[in-house]
C-alpha positions as CSV (number, residue, x, y, z in Angstrom):
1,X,225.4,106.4,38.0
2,X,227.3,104.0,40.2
3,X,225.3,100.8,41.2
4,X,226.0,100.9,44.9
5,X,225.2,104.8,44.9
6,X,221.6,103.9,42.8
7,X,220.7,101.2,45.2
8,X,220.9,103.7,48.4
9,X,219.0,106.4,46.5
10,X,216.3,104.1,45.3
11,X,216.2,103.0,48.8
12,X,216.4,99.2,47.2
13,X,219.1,98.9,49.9
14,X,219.4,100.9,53.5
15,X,222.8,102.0,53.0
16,X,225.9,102.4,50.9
17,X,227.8,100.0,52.4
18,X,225.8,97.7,52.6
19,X,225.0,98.2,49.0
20,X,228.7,97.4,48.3
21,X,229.3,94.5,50.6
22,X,226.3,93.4,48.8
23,X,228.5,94.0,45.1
24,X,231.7,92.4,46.8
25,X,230.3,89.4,47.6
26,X,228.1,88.3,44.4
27,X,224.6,88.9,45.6
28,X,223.9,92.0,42.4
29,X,223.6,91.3,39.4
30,X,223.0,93.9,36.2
31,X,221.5,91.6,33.3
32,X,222.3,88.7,34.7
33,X,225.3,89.2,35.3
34,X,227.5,89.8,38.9
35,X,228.1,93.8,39.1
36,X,230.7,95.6,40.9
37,X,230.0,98.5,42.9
38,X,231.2,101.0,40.4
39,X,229.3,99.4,37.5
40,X,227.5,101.7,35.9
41,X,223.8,101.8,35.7
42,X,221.9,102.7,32.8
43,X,217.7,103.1,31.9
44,X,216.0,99.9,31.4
45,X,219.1,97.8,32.9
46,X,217.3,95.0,35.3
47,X,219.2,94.0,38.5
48,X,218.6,91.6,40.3
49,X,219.3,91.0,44.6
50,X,219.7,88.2,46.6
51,X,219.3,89.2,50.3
52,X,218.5,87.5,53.2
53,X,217.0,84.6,51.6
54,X,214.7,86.6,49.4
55,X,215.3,87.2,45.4
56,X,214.3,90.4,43.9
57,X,214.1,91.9,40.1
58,X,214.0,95.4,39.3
59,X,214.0,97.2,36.3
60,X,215.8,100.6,36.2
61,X,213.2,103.3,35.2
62,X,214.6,106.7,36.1
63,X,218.5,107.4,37.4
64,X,218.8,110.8,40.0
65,X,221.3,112.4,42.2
66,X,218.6,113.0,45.2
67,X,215.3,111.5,45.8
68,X,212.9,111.8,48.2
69,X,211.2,108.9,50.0
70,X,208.0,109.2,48.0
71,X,210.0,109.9,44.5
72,X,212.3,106.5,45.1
73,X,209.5,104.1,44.4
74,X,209.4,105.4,40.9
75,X,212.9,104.7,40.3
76,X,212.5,101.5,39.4
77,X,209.8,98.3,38.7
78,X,209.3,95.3,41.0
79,X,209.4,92.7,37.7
80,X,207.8,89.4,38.9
């Protein structure tokens, strides 16, 4: 699955777009190191975000099409 496509379903970011301005300008990172947009996004990668002054790590647990709001928590792992 495409990186900016898993963020929006995970709901790690709002939107798609945002998710790829995100890519575009260096703020993702897959394994440490800066991802594209179209990356691709496999179980147990770890990505990491830098928005709005806040860094986050997540660890890729599960990859869908379509989740629902309660099923997107479990798409991934807050690491610390």
């Amino acid at each position: 699955m495409r990186l900016d496509k898993y963020l929006k379903v995970s709901r790690l970011i709002k939107r798609r777009t945002v998710a790829n301005e995100a890519c575009d300008t260096g703020r993702v990172t897959i394994n440490g190191k800066v991802a594209k947009p179209s990356t691709e996004v496999k179980l147990g990668d770890v990505i990491g975000l830098r928005l709005g002054g806040k860094e986050i790590q997540a660890e890729v647990l599960s990859l869908s099409e379509h989740a629902l709001k309660a099923d997107a928590a479990g798409m991934f792992r807050l690491l610390p």
